[in-house]
C-alpha positions as CSV (number, residue, x, y, z in Angstrom):
1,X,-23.5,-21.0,-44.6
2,X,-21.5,-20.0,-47.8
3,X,-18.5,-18.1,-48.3
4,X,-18.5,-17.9,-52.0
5,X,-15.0,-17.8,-53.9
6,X,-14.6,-17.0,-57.6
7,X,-11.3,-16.0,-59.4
8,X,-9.2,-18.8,-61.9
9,X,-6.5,-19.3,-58.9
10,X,-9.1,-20.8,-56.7
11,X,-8.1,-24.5,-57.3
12,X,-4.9,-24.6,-54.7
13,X,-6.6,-22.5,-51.7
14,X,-9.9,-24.0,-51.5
15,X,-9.2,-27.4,-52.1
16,X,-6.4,-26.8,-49.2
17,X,-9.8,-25.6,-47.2
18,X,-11.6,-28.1,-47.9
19,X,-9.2,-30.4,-45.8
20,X,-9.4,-28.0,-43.0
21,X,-13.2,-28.1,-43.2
22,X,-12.9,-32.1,-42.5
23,X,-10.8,-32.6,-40.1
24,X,-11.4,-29.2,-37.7
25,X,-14.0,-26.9,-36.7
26,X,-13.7,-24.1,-38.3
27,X,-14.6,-20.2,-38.6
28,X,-15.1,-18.0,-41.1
29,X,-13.8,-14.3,-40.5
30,X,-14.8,-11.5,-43.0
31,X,-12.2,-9.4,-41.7
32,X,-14.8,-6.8,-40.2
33,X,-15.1,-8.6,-36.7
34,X,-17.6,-11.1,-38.1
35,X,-16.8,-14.6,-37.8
36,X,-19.2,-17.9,-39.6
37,X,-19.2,-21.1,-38.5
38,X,-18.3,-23.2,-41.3
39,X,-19.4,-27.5,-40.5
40,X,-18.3,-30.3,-42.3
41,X,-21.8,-30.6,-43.7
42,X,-20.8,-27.0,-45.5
43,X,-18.9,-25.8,-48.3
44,X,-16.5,-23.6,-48.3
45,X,-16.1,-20.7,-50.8
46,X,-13.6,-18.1,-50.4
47,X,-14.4,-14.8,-52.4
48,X,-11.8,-13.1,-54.4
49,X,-12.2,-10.0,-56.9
50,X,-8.4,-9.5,-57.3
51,X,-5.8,-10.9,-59.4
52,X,-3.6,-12.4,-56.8
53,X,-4.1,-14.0,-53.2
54,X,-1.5,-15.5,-50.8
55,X,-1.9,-17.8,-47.8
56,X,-0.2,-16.0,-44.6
57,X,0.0,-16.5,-41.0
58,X,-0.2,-20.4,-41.1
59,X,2.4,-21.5,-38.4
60,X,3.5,-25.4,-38.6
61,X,2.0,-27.7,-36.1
62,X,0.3,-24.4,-34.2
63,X,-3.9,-25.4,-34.7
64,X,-4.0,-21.7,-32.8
65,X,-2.5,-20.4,-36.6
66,X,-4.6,-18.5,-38.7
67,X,-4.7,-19.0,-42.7
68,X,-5.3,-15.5,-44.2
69,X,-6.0,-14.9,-47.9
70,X,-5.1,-11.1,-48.2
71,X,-6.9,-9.8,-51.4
72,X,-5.3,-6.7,-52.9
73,X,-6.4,-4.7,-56.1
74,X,-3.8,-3.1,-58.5
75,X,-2.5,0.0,-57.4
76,X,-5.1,0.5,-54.8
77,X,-8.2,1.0,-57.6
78,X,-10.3,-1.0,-54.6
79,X,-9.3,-1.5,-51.1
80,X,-8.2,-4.1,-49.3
81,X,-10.2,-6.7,-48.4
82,X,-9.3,-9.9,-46.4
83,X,-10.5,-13.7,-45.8
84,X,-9.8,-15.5,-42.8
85,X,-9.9,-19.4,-42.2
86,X,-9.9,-19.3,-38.1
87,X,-9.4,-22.8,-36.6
88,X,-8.9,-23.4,-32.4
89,X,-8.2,-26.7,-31.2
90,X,-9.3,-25.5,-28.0
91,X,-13.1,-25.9,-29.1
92,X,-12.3,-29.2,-31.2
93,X,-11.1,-30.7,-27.7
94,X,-14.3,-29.7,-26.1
95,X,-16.5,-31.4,-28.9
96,X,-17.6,-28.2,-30.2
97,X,-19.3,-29.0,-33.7
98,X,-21.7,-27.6,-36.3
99,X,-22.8,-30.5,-37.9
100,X,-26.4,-29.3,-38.0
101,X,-28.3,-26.0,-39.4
102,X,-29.8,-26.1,-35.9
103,X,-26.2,-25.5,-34.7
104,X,-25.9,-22.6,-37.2
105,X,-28.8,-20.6,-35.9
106,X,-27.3,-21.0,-32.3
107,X,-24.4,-19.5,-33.3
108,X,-25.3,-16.4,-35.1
109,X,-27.7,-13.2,-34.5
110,X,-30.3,-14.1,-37.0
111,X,-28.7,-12.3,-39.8
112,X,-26.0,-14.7,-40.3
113,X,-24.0,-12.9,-38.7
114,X,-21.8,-14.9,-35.6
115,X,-21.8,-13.8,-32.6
116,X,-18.0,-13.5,-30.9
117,X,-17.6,-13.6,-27.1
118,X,-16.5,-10.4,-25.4
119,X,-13.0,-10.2,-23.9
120,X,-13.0,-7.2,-21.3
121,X,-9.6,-5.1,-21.3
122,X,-9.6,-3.0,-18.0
123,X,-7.1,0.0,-18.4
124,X,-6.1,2.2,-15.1
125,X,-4.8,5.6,-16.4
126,X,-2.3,7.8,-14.3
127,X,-3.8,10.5,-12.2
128,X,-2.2,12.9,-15.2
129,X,-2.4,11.2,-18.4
130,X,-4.1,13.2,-20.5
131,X,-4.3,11.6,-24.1
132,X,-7.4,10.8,-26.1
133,X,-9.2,7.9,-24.6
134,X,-10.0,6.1,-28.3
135,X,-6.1,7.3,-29.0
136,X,-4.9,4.9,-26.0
137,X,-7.3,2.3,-26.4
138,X,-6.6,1.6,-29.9
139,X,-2.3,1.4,-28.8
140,X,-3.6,-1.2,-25.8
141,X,-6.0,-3.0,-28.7
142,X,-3.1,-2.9,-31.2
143,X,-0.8,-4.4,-28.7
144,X,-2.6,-7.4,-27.7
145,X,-3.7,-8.9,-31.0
146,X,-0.4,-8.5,-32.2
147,X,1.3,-10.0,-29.0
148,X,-0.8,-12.7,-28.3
149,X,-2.7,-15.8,-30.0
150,X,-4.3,-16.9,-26.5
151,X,-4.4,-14.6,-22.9
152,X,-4.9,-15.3,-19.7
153,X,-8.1,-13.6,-17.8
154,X,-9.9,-13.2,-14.5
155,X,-7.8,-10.1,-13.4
156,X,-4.4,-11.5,-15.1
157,X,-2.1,-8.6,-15.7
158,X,-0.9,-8.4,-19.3
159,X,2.3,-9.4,-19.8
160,X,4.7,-6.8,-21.3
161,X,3.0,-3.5,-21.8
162,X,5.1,-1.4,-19.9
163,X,8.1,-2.1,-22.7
164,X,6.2,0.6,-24.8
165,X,6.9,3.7,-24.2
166,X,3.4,5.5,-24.5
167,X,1.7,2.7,-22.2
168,X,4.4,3.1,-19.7
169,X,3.9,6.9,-19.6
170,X,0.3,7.2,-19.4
171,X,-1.1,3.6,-17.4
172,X,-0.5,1.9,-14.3
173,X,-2.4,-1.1,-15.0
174,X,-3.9,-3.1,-17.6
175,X,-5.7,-6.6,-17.6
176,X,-7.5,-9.0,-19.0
177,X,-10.7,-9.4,-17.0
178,X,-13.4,-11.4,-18.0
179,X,-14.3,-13.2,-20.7
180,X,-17.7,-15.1,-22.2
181,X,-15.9,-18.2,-22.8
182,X,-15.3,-20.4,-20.0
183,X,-11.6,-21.7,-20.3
184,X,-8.6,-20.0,-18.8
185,X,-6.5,-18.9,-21.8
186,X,-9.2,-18.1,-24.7
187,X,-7.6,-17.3,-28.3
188,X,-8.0,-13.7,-29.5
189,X,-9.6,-15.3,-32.9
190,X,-12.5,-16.3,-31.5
191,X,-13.3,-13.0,-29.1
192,X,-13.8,-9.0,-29.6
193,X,-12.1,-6.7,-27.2
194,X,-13.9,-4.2,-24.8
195,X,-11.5,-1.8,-23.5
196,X,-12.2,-0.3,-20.3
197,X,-10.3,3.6,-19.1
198,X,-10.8,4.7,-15.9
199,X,-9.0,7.4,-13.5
200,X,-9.7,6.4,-9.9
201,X,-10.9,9.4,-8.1
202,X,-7.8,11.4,-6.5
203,X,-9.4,11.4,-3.3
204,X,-10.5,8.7,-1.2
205,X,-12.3,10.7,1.7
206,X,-16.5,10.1,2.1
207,X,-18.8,12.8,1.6
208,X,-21.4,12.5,5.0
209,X,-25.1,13.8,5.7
210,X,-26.8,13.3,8.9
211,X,-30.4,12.4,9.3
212,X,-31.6,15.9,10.7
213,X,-35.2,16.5,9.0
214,X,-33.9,20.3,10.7
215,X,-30.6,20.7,9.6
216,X,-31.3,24.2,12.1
217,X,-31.7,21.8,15.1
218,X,-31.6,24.0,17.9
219,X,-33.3,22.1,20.6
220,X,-29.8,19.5,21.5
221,X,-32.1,16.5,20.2
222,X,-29.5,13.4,20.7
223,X,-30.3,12.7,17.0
224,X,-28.4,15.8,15.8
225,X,-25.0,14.7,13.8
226,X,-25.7,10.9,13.1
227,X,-24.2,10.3,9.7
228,X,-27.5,8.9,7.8
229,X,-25.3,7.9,4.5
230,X,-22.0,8.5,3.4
231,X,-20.9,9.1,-0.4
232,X,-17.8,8.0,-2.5
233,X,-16.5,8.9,-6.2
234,X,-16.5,6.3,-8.4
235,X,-14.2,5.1,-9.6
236,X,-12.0,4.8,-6.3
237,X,-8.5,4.0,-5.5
238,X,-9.4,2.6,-2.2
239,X,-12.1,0.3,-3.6
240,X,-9.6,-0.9,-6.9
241,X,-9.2,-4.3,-6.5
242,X,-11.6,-5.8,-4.2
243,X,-13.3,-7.4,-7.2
244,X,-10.8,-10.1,-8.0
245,X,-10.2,-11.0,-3.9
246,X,-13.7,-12.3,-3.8
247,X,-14.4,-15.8,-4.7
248,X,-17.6,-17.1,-4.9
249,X,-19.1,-20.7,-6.2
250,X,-22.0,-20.6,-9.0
251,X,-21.0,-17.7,-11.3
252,X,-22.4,-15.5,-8.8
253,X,-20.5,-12.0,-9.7
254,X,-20.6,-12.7,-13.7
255,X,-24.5,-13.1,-13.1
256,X,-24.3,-10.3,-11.3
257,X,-22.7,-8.1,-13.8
258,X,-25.2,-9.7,-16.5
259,X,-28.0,-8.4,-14.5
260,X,-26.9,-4.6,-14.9
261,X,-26.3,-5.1,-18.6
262,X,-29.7,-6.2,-19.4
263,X,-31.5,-3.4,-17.6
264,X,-29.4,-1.0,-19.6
265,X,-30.4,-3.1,-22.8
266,X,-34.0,-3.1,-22.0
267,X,-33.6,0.8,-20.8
268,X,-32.0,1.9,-24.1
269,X,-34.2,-0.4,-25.8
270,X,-37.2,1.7,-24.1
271,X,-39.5,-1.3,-23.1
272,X,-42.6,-0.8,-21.9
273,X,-42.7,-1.1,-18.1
274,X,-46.0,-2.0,-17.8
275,X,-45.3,-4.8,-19.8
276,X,-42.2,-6.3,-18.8
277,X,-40.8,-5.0,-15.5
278,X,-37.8,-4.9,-13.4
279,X,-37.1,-2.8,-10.0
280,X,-33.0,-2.3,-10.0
281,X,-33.0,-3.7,-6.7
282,X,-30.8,-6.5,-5.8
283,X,-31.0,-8.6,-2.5
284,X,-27.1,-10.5,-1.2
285,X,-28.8,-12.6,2.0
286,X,-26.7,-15.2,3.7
287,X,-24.6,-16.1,6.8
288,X,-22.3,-13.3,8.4
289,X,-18.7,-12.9,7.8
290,X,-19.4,-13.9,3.7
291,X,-18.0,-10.8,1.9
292,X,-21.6,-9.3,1.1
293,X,-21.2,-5.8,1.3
294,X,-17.6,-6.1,0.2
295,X,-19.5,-7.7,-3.3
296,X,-21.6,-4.7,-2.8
297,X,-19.1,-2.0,-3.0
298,X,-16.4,-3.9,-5.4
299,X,-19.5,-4.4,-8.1
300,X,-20.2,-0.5,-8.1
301,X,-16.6,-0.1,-8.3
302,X,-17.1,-2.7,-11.7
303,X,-19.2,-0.6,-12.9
304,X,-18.1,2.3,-12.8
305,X,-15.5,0.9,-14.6
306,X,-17.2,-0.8,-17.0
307,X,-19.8,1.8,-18.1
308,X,-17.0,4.5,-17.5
309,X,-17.7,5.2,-21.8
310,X,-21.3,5.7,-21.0
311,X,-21.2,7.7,-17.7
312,X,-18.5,10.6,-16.8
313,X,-18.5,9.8,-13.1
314,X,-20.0,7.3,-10.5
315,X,-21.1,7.5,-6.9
316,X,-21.8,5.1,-4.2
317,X,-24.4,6.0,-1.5
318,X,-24.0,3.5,1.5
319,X,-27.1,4.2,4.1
320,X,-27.0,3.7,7.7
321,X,-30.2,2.0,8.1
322,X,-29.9,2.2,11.9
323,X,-29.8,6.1,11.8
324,X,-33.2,6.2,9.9
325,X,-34.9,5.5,13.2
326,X,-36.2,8.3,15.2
327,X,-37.9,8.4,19.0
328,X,-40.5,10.5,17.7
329,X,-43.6,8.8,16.5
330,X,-44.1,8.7,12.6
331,X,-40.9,10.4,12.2
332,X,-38.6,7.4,10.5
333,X,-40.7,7.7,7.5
334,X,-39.8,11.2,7.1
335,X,-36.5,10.6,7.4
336,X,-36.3,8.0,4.6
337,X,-38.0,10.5,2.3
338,X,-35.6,13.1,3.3
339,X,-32.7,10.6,2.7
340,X,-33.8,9.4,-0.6
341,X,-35.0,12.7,-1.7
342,X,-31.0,13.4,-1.7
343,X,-30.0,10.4,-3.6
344,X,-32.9,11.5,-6.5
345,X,-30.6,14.6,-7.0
346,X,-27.6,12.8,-7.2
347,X,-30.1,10.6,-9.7
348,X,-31.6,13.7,-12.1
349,X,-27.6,14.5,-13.1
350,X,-27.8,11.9,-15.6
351,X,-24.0,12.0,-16.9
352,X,-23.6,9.8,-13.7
353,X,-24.1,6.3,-12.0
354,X,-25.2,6.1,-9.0
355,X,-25.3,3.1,-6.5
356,X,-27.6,2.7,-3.4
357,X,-25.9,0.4,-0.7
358,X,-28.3,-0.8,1.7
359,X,-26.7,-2.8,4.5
360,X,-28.8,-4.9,7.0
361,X,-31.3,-4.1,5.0
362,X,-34.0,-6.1,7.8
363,X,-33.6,-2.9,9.7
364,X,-36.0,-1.0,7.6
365,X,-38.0,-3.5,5.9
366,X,-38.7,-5.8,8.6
367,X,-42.0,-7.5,7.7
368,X,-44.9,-5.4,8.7
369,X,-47.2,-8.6,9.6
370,X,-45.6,-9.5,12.7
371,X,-46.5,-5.7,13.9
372,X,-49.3,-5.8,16.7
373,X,-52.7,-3.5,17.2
374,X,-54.6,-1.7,14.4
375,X,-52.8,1.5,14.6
376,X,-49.4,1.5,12.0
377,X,-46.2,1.7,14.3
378,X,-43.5,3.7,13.1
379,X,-41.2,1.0,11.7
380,X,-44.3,0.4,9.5
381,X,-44.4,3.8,8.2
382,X,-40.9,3.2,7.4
383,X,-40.8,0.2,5.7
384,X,-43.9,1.9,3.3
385,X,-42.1,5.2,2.4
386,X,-38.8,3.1,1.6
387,X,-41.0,1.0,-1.1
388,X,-42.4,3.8,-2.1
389,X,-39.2,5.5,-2.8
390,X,-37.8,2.3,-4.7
391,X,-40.8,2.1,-6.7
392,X,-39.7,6.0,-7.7
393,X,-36.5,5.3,-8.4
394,X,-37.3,2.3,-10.9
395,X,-37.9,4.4,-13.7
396,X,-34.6,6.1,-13.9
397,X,-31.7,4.3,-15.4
398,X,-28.5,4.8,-13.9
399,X,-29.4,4.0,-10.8
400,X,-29.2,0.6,-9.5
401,X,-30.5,-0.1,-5.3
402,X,-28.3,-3.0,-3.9
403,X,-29.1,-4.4,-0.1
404,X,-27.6,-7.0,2.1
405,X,-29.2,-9.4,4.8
406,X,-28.1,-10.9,7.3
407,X,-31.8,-12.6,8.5
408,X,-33.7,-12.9,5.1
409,X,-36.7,-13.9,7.2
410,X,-37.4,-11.2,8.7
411,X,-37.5,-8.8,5.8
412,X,-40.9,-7.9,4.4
413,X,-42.6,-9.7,1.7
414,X,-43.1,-6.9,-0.2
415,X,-39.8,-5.5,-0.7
416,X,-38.3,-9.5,-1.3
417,X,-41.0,-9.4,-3.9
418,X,-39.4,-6.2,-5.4
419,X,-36.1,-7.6,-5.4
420,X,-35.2,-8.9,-9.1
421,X,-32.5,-11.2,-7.9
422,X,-32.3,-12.4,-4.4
423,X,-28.4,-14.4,-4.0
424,X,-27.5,-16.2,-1.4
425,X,-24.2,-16.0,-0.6
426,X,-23.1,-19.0,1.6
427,X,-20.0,-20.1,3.0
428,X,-16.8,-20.5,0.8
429,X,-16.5,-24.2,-0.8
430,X,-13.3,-25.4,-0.3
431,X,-12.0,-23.9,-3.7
432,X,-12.5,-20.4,-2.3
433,X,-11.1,-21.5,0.7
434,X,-8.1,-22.4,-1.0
435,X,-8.0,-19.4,-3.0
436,X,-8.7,-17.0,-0.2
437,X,-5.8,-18.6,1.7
438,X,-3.3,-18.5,-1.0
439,X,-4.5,-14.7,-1.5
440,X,-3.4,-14.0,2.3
441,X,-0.5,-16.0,1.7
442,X,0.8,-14.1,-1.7
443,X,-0.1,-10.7,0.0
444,X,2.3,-11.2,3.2
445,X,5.1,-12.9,0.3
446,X,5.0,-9.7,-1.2
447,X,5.3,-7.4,1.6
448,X,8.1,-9.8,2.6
449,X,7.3,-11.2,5.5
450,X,7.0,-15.2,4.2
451,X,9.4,-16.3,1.9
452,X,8.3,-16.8,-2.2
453,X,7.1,-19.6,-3.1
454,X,5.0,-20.0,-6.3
455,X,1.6,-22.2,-4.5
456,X,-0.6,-24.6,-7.1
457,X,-3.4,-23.6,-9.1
458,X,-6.6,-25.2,-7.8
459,X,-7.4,-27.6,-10.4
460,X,-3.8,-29.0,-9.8
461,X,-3.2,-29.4,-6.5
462,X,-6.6,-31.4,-6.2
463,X,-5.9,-33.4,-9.1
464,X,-2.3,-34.1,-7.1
465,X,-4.3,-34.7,-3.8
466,X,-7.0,-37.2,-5.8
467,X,-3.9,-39.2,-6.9
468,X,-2.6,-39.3,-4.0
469,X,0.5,-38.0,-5.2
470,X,2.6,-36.7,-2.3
471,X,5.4,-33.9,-2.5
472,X,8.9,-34.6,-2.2
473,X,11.2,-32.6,-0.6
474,X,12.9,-30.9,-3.6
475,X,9.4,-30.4,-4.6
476,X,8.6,-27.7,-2.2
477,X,6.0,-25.7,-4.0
478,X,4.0,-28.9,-4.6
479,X,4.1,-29.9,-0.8
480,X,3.3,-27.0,0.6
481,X,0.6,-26.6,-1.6
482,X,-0.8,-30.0,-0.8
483,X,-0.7,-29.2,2.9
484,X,-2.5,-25.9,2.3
485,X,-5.0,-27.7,0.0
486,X,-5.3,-30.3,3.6
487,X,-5.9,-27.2,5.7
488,X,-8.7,-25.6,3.1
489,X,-10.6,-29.3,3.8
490,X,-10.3,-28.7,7.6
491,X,-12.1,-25.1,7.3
492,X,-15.2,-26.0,6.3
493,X,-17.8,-23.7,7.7
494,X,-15.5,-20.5,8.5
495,X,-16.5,-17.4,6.7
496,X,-14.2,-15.6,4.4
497,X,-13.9,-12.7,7.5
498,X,-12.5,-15.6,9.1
499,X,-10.2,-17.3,7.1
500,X,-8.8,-14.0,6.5
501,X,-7.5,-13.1,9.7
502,X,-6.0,-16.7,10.2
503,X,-2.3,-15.1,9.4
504,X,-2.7,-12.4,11.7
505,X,-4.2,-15.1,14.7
506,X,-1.5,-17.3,13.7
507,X,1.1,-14.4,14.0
508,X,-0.3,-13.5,17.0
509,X,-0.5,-16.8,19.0
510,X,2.3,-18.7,17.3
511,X,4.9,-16.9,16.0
512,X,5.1,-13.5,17.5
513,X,7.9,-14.4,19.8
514,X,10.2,-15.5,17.1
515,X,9.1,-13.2,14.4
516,X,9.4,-9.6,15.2
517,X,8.9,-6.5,13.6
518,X,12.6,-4.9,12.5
519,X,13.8,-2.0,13.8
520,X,13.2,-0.1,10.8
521,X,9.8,-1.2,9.9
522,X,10.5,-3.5,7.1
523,X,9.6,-6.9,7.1
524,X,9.3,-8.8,10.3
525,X,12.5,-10.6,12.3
526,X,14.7,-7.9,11.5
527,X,13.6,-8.0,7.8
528,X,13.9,-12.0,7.0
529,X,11.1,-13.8,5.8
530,X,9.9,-16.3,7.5
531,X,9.7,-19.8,6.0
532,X,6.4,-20.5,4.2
533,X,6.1,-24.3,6.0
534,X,6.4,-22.3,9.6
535,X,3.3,-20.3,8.7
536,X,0.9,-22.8,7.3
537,X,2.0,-24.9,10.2
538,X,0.7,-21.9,12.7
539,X,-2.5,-21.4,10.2
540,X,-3.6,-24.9,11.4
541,X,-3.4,-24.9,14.7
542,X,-5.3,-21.7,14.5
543,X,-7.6,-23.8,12.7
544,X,-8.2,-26.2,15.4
545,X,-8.3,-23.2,17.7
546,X,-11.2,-21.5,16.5
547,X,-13.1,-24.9,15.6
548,X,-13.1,-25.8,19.8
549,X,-13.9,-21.7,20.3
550,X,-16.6,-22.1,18.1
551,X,-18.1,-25.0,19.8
552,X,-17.5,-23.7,22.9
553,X,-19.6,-20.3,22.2
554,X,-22.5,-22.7,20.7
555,X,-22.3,-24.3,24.1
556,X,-22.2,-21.1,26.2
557,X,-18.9,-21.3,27.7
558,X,-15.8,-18.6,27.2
559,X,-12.6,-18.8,25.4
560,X,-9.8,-16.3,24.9
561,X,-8.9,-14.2,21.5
């Protein structure tokens, strides 16, 4: 693909192109957030209708430079137009080449147009800030490309926003979330920014229905007052967060996200449903204990977030399955229409986004053939007026149904069938393990109570451990980490609810003689933090506790805590 150059002071710049075209991979940016792939099978031809060009921005021995040609008319008769040679050596060290036409087509939108990944900015306003929304997001924009060549994501706090003045005044958080391409510290040349403003609701309190079909129940039936479902703004202060605490292998919540995005697509795109369909239901099925509805309720937090442009407000429904049963016979069905008759209301507003959160989701659905007799039982009714309500609620599109199970198996063919993606979500590998323990870790260094120490990445301390390389003890941070990488091996088949509590069970057991809480409620020990080696140390012999306790339930016996 061409990028056609013609003025008389051509010779200079594009025969200094040229040599860039050889030796890296390079991009061509238009200026106007389009970007070409340029091969070494490909000239390069830089277009200029003015008198005078300059090369700018090229930074010695930096491949992460950029070599600009900025292309001004006299006295402003046109305006400004500019040329960009984009180079990354980031995607020359991953082979990345477009030595093909093939490779071309891959890389562009069929109009020759590339396509750039999507970095997402997520922005949490004050409870009063009250400036324009495209006002503040073009001051965060602003401030990152001119700040940074390369940023961290996955949750990463920028660094430095709260020197300026208006961002200080009006925001209380802003990171760098995800991003399409999959290395830790992407350069800005190479992605577009999405930026995310949200106001978490001011209050965190649930709004409550119960499952009455007579909310004039005068007759003291024992069903009166069970809460049937319980509703939350979107989005919430109490849920902000959760997101980046859960770790999962394979992708999961990316793919998860993905998922929403191309029901909206197809939506807006009005597709026929008769010919391609999808059901907004979601099934999470796996052991107990593995952060399933936590996933739920942090991906409606997402997006909230996310589609916050597109959507005023969002709301979470989370239904009590178990309060959807009644004593009376045929009644459960009536009660899920009831129930879901609600959340169509919520539904019809459509400035709003509404998420169904059905937990132990085998309670309703369980699988109608292993019912006996010829007549339909009352759990059957149910499970046929909750498909029926889903099949309802498929056609509207900001809605989206998610479920959990605990025991896939036992969950109706029919509704597994109208799930369009069915996770399992397993126990954490040993990565999340790690993670997860370092999380717990980090937390209780914050709040004081374990002295700071700055733990290793992942990648590093099992590259340290696969060596064989051992910490000294000047090297504390590396030591430590190593053991904690050791203990993360040992806890292979805990769930996260598990690994979670170890510092509280190893508190508890181990430590709470010597580390007390202070008089005045700060910190523990009379405010000292405890040493970070004392607490791992306690971690795993909790460890080696709740292994035997584990084995000991499986075999029938009793243990304590």
């Amino acid at each position: 693909m061409d990028v056609e150059y013609s003025a008389s002071e051509s010779n200079g710049l594009s025969s200094f192109a040229t040599q860039l075209q050889q030796s890296l991979p390079l991009t061509i940016d238009d200026g106007d957030e389009n970007t070409y792939p340029a091969g070494p099978s490909q000239s390069i031809k830089l277009v200029n209708h003015s008198r005078q060009f300059s090369s700018a921005g090229m930074t010695n021995g930096n491949t992460n430079g950029m070599v600009e040609v900025d292309e001004d008319e006299d006295e402003g008769e046109n305006e400004e137009v500019e040329r960009s040679v984009v180079w990354d050596n980031e995607l020359s060290s991953e082979g990345s080449d477009y030595d093909s036409d093939d490779d071309d087509d891959d890389d562009d939108n069929g109009d020759g147009e590339a396509v750039l990944s999507t970095l997402h900015i997520e922005v949490r306003l004050n409870p009063y800030s009250t400036l324009r929304h495209d006002h503040l997001r073009h001051i965060v924009e602003t401030y990152i490309r001119e700040n940074f060549s390369k940023i961290a994501v996955d949750g990463v706090e920028v660094d430095g926003w709260r020197q300026v003045r208006i961002l200080e005044e009006h925001c209380e958080s802003i990171k760098a979330t995800e991003c399409g391409l999959d290395i830790p510290f992407p350069p800005l040349s190479s992605l577009q920014l999405q930026t995310h403003l949200y106001q978490p609701s001011g209050s965190n309190s649930l709004q409550e229905f119960s499952a009455n079909l007579d909310s004039d129940d005068e007759d003291g039936d024992d069903k009166a007052g069970i809460m049937a479902a319980s509703v939350r703004e979107l989005p919430s202060g109490e849920l902000d967060g959760i997101w980046d605490t859960l770790i999962y292998g394979e992708d999961i919540k990316n793919k998860l996200l993905n998922y929403i995005y191309t029901t909206l697509l197809f939506s807006d795109a009005n597709v026929d449903f008769n010919v391609v369909t999808w059901n907004r239901v979601v099934l999470l099925h796996g052991p107990p204990g593995t952060g399933k509805t936590s996933l739920c309720r942090a991906l409606a937090q997402k997006l909230a977030i996310r589609l916050s442009s597109r959507y005023s407000h969002g709301k979470l429904v989370e239904i009590n399955s178990h309060s959807l049963f009644s004593k009376w016979f045929s009644e459960s069905g009536k009660l899920i229409q009831k129930l879901f008759s609600t959340v169509t209301e919520m539904v019809e507003d459509e400035s709003g986004f509404v998420v169904v959160l059905i937990d132990e989701v085998e309670s309703l659905t369980n699988a109608r053939s292993s019912s006996s007799g010829s007549e339909p039982s009352d759990a059957m009714r149910g499970v046929n007026a909750l498909l029926t309500q889903l099949d309802k609620l498929k056609h509207r599109k900001n809605v989206l149904v998610l479920t959990t199970s605990n025991i896939s198996h036992a969950i109706d063919s029919a509704f597994v069938d109208r799930a369009d993606i069915k996770q399992y979500i397993g126990l954490p590998p040993q990565q999340a393990v790690y993670w997860i323990l370092c999380g717990c870790l980090n937390e209780l260094m914050k709040s004081r109570i374990i002295q700071e120490v700055d733990l290793l990445d992942w990648k590093t301390a099992e590259l340290l451990s696969n060596a064989g390389v051992l910490g000294n003890q000047k090297d504390r941070a590396r030591r430590l980490s190593l053991r904690l990488f050791k203990l993360a091996g040992r806890c292979e088949g805990m769930s996260g609810r598990t690994l979670r509590r170890l510092p509280v069970l190893a508190h508890a057991r181990h430590l709470a003689s010597s580390v007390l809480p202070s008089e005045e409620g700060a910190g523990g020990n009379g405010g000292r933090a405890t040493k970070l080696s004392v607490w791992i140390k306690a971690m795993e012999k909790v460890v080696r506790e709740e292994n035997l306790a584990i084995k000991t339930v499986k075999l029938g016996g009793t243990t304590l805590l």
